[in-house]
MARKOL-960864 format. One record per residue (C-alpha): x negated, y, z; residue in one letter. Coordinates in steps of 0.05 Angstrom, whole numbers, plus 5000, padded with zeros to 4 digits. Example, Ala and Ser with C-alpha at 12.3 -4.5 7.8 and 13.67 -1.06 7.14 Angstrom:
475449105156A
472749795143S
# end
This chain:
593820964590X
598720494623X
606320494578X
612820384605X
613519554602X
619619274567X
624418964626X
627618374596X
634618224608X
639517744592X
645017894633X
648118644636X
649818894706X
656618794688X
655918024675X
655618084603X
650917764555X
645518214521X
640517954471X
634418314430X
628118214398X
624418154454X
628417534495X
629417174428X
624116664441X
627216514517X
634416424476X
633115674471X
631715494554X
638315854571X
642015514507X
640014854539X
642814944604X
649214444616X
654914824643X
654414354702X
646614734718X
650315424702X
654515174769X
648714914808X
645115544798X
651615934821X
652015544887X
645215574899X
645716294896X
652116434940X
650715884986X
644416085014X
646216795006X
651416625063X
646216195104X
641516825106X
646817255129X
648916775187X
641416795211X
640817525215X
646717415262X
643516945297X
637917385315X
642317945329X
644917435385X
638317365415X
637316645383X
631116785343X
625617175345X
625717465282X
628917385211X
626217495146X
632417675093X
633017535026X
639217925015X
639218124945X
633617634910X
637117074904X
637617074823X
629317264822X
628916594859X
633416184848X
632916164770X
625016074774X
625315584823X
630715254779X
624815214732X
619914834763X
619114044759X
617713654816X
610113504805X
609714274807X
607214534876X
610215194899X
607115704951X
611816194977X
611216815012X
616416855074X
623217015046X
624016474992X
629416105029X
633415944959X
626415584927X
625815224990X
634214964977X
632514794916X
626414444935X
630713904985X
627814365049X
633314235108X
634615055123X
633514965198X
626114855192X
625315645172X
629915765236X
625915365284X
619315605257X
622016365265X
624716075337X
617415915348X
618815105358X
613814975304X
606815155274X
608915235199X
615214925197X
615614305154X
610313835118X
609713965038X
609513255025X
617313165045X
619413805009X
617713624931X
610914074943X
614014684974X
609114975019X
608115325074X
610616045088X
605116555096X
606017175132X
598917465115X
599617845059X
598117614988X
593216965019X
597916534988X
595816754919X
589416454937X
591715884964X
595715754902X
589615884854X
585615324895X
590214864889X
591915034816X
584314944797X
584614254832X
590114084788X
585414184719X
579713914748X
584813254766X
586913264698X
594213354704X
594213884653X
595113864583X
595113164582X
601913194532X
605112764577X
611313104611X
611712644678X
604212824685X
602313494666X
603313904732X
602914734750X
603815124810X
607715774819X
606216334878X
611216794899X
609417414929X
611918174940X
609718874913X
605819024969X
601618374964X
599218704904X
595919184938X
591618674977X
584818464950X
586617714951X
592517784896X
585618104846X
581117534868X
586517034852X
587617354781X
580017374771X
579316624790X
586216324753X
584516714697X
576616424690X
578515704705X
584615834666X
588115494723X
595715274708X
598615784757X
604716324751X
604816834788X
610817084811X
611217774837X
618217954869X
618118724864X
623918934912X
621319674914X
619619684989X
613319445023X
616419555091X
617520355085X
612320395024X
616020584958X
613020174902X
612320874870X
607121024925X
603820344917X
601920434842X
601721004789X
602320444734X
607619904729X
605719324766X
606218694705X
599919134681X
595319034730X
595718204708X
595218424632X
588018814665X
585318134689X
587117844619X
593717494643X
599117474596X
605517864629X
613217964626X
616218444667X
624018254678X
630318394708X
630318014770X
638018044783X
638117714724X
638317024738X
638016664666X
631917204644X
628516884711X
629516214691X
628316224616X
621216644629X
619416204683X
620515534642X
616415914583X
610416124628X
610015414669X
610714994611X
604615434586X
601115344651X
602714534645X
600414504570X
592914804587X
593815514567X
591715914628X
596516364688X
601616714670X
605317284702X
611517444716X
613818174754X
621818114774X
625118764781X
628818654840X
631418934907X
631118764982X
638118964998X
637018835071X
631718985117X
623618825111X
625318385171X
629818385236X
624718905265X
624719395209X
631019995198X
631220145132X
635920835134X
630221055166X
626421095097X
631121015040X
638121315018X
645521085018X
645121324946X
639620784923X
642120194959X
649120384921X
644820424857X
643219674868X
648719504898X
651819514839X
647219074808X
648218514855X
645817844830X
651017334863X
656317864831X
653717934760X
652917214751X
660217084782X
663117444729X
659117224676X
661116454697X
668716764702X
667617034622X
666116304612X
672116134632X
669715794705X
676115774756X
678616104821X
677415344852X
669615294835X
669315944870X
672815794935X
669415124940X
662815484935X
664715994985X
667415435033X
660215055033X
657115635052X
661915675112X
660115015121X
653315105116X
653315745160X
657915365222X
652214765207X
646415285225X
649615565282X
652214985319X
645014565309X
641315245328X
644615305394X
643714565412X
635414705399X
631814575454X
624814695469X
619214245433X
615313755479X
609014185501X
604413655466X
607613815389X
603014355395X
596613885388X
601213615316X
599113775244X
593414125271X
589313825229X
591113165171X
587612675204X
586812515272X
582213035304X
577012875368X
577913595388X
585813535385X
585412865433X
581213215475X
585713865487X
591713425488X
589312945551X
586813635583X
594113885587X
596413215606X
591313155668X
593013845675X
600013805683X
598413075720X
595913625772X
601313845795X
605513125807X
606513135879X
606813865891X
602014175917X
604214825953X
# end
């Protein structure tokens, strides 16, 4: 019989500090942090908070075809992804725009890819191992065991040496959980004791599916079922998601198997630009979290600190920035060159993808001289 899971927490609602028993161990990672990371995670946070919103206008304005928000989970991200070194490799879902920040990924590749200019929108190799969005639910959990097994069978884990020893990290939603692929990847991590966290971004809502209706037990035990050791957290809490994340990769790093974290969190906005969510939840709920906002609560913990009115509006001004960046280099886009498509196909030069590519090109060589 499944029990109601501890939630860790670090940071009260109302910005303060809590502590207990149970977070004792993750004391040290947040004790660590410079006040100058403490700022960094703040900006990160706000900043891309404000680029989401200006592409959700953007859509609204006919410029793309669709937008994925992330209203709402930026502490859940932005503290694990604050976490990870840069051997790690990462495999997101298709809403972790603050990981991607954090990971050096230029913003605009997520808007031209959701423009449809481009196949999967940037090349993991130039983003310190940030790949690829998925948009078919829960296959990047597999993807992210694969490459996690490769990893211990390179032997780049456990080695002792920091710059060597390497994990990967998968994010992925409550309604992934409910795919087949999330239990094969738990049954394979956790036999090859692959050095893999999984990070499961419970916003409540797949789509207009309450997690409620999803599962009868709390999600974090369905990765203690498989064997997988498991925190469930407070994912507006941006110093619980950093502190458990650093725990459970330097785990993963040292030889000891997956790890998995569930962050309690909430999609604020919509599922995408397609989706109305008044259809399917209440005012009263999205109040309810509303007042657990995780740009706000860390604001006023930073304030307690004693941070000033001018770090604030600074932060606030790059995200103008930021925002009038987006916009202005989203309506100069033009349309890719017809042959991109034949690009990144494949990783090496293909026979197939010449082929295709001179057929359009004697194709289109067709036409020259006009024909009526």
């Amino acid at each position: 019989m499944s029990t109601t899971p501890q939630t860790l927490q670090l940071l009260a609602p109302d910005g303060t500090r809590v502590t207990s028993a149970a977070v004792e161990e993750y004391l040290p990672y947040v004790d660590a942090l410079s006040e100058q990371q403490l700022r960094e995670m703040y900006r990160t946070m706000a900043v891309v908070r404000r680029f989401d919103i200006e592409a959700g206008n953007l859509q609204r304005q006919g410029q793309l075809a669709l937008w994925i928000p992330s209203l709402g989970q930026e502490a859940a991200q932005v503290g694990s992804g604050f976490a990870a070194k840069e051997q790690d490799h990462i495999f997101p879902a298709y809403r972790e725009h603050a990981v991607g920040y954090l990971r050096g990924l230029d913003l605009m590749r997520i808007i031209e890819m959701l423009r449809g200019l481009s196949h999967g929108g940037w090349d993991p190799a130039a983003t310190r191992n940030f790949h690829l969005y998925t948009l078919v639910i829960g296959s990047q959990t597999l993807h992210a065991t694969g490459y996690a097994m490769g990893q211990r069978f390179d032997g780049v884990v456990g080695t002792g040496n920091p710059d060597v020893d390497a994990a990967t990290m998968v994010y992925f939603g409550d309604g992934a959980t409910s795919q087949g692929d999330v239990s094969e990847a738990l049954v394979f991590a956790q036999s090859y004791q692959a050095p893999l966290v999984f990070f499961l971004q419970n916003n409540h809502w797949a789509i207009s599916v309450p997690v409620s209706v999803q599962s009868r037990t709390p999600l974090v035990d369905r990765a203690r079922g498989f064997g997988v050791p498991s925190v469930q957290i407070d994912g507006n809490d941006v110093l619980i998601s950093y502190a458990t994340t650093m725990a459970s990769l330097e785990a993963a790093r040292a030889g000891e198997g997956p790890r998995f974290i569930e962050a309690l969190t909430y999609r604020m906005g919509a599922h995408t630009t397609s989706d109305d969510p008044t259809k399917y939840r209440t005012d009263a709920e999205l109040q309810h979290w509303e007042a657990r906002d995780p740009v706000a609560r860390f604001e006023t913990y930073l304030r307690g600190l004693g941070e000033s009115d001018d770090f604030f509006t600074s932060v606030a001004e790059e995200g103008e920035q930021l925002a009038a960046d987006v916009r202005a280099r989203t309506l100069a886009l033009g349309s890719p060159p017809a042959e991109s498509m034949f690009a990144h196909v494949y990783s090496e030069p293909h026979a197939l993808m010449d082929a295709q590519r001179q057929w359009l090109a004697d194709y289109e060589a067709s036409f020259e001289g006009g024909a009526a």
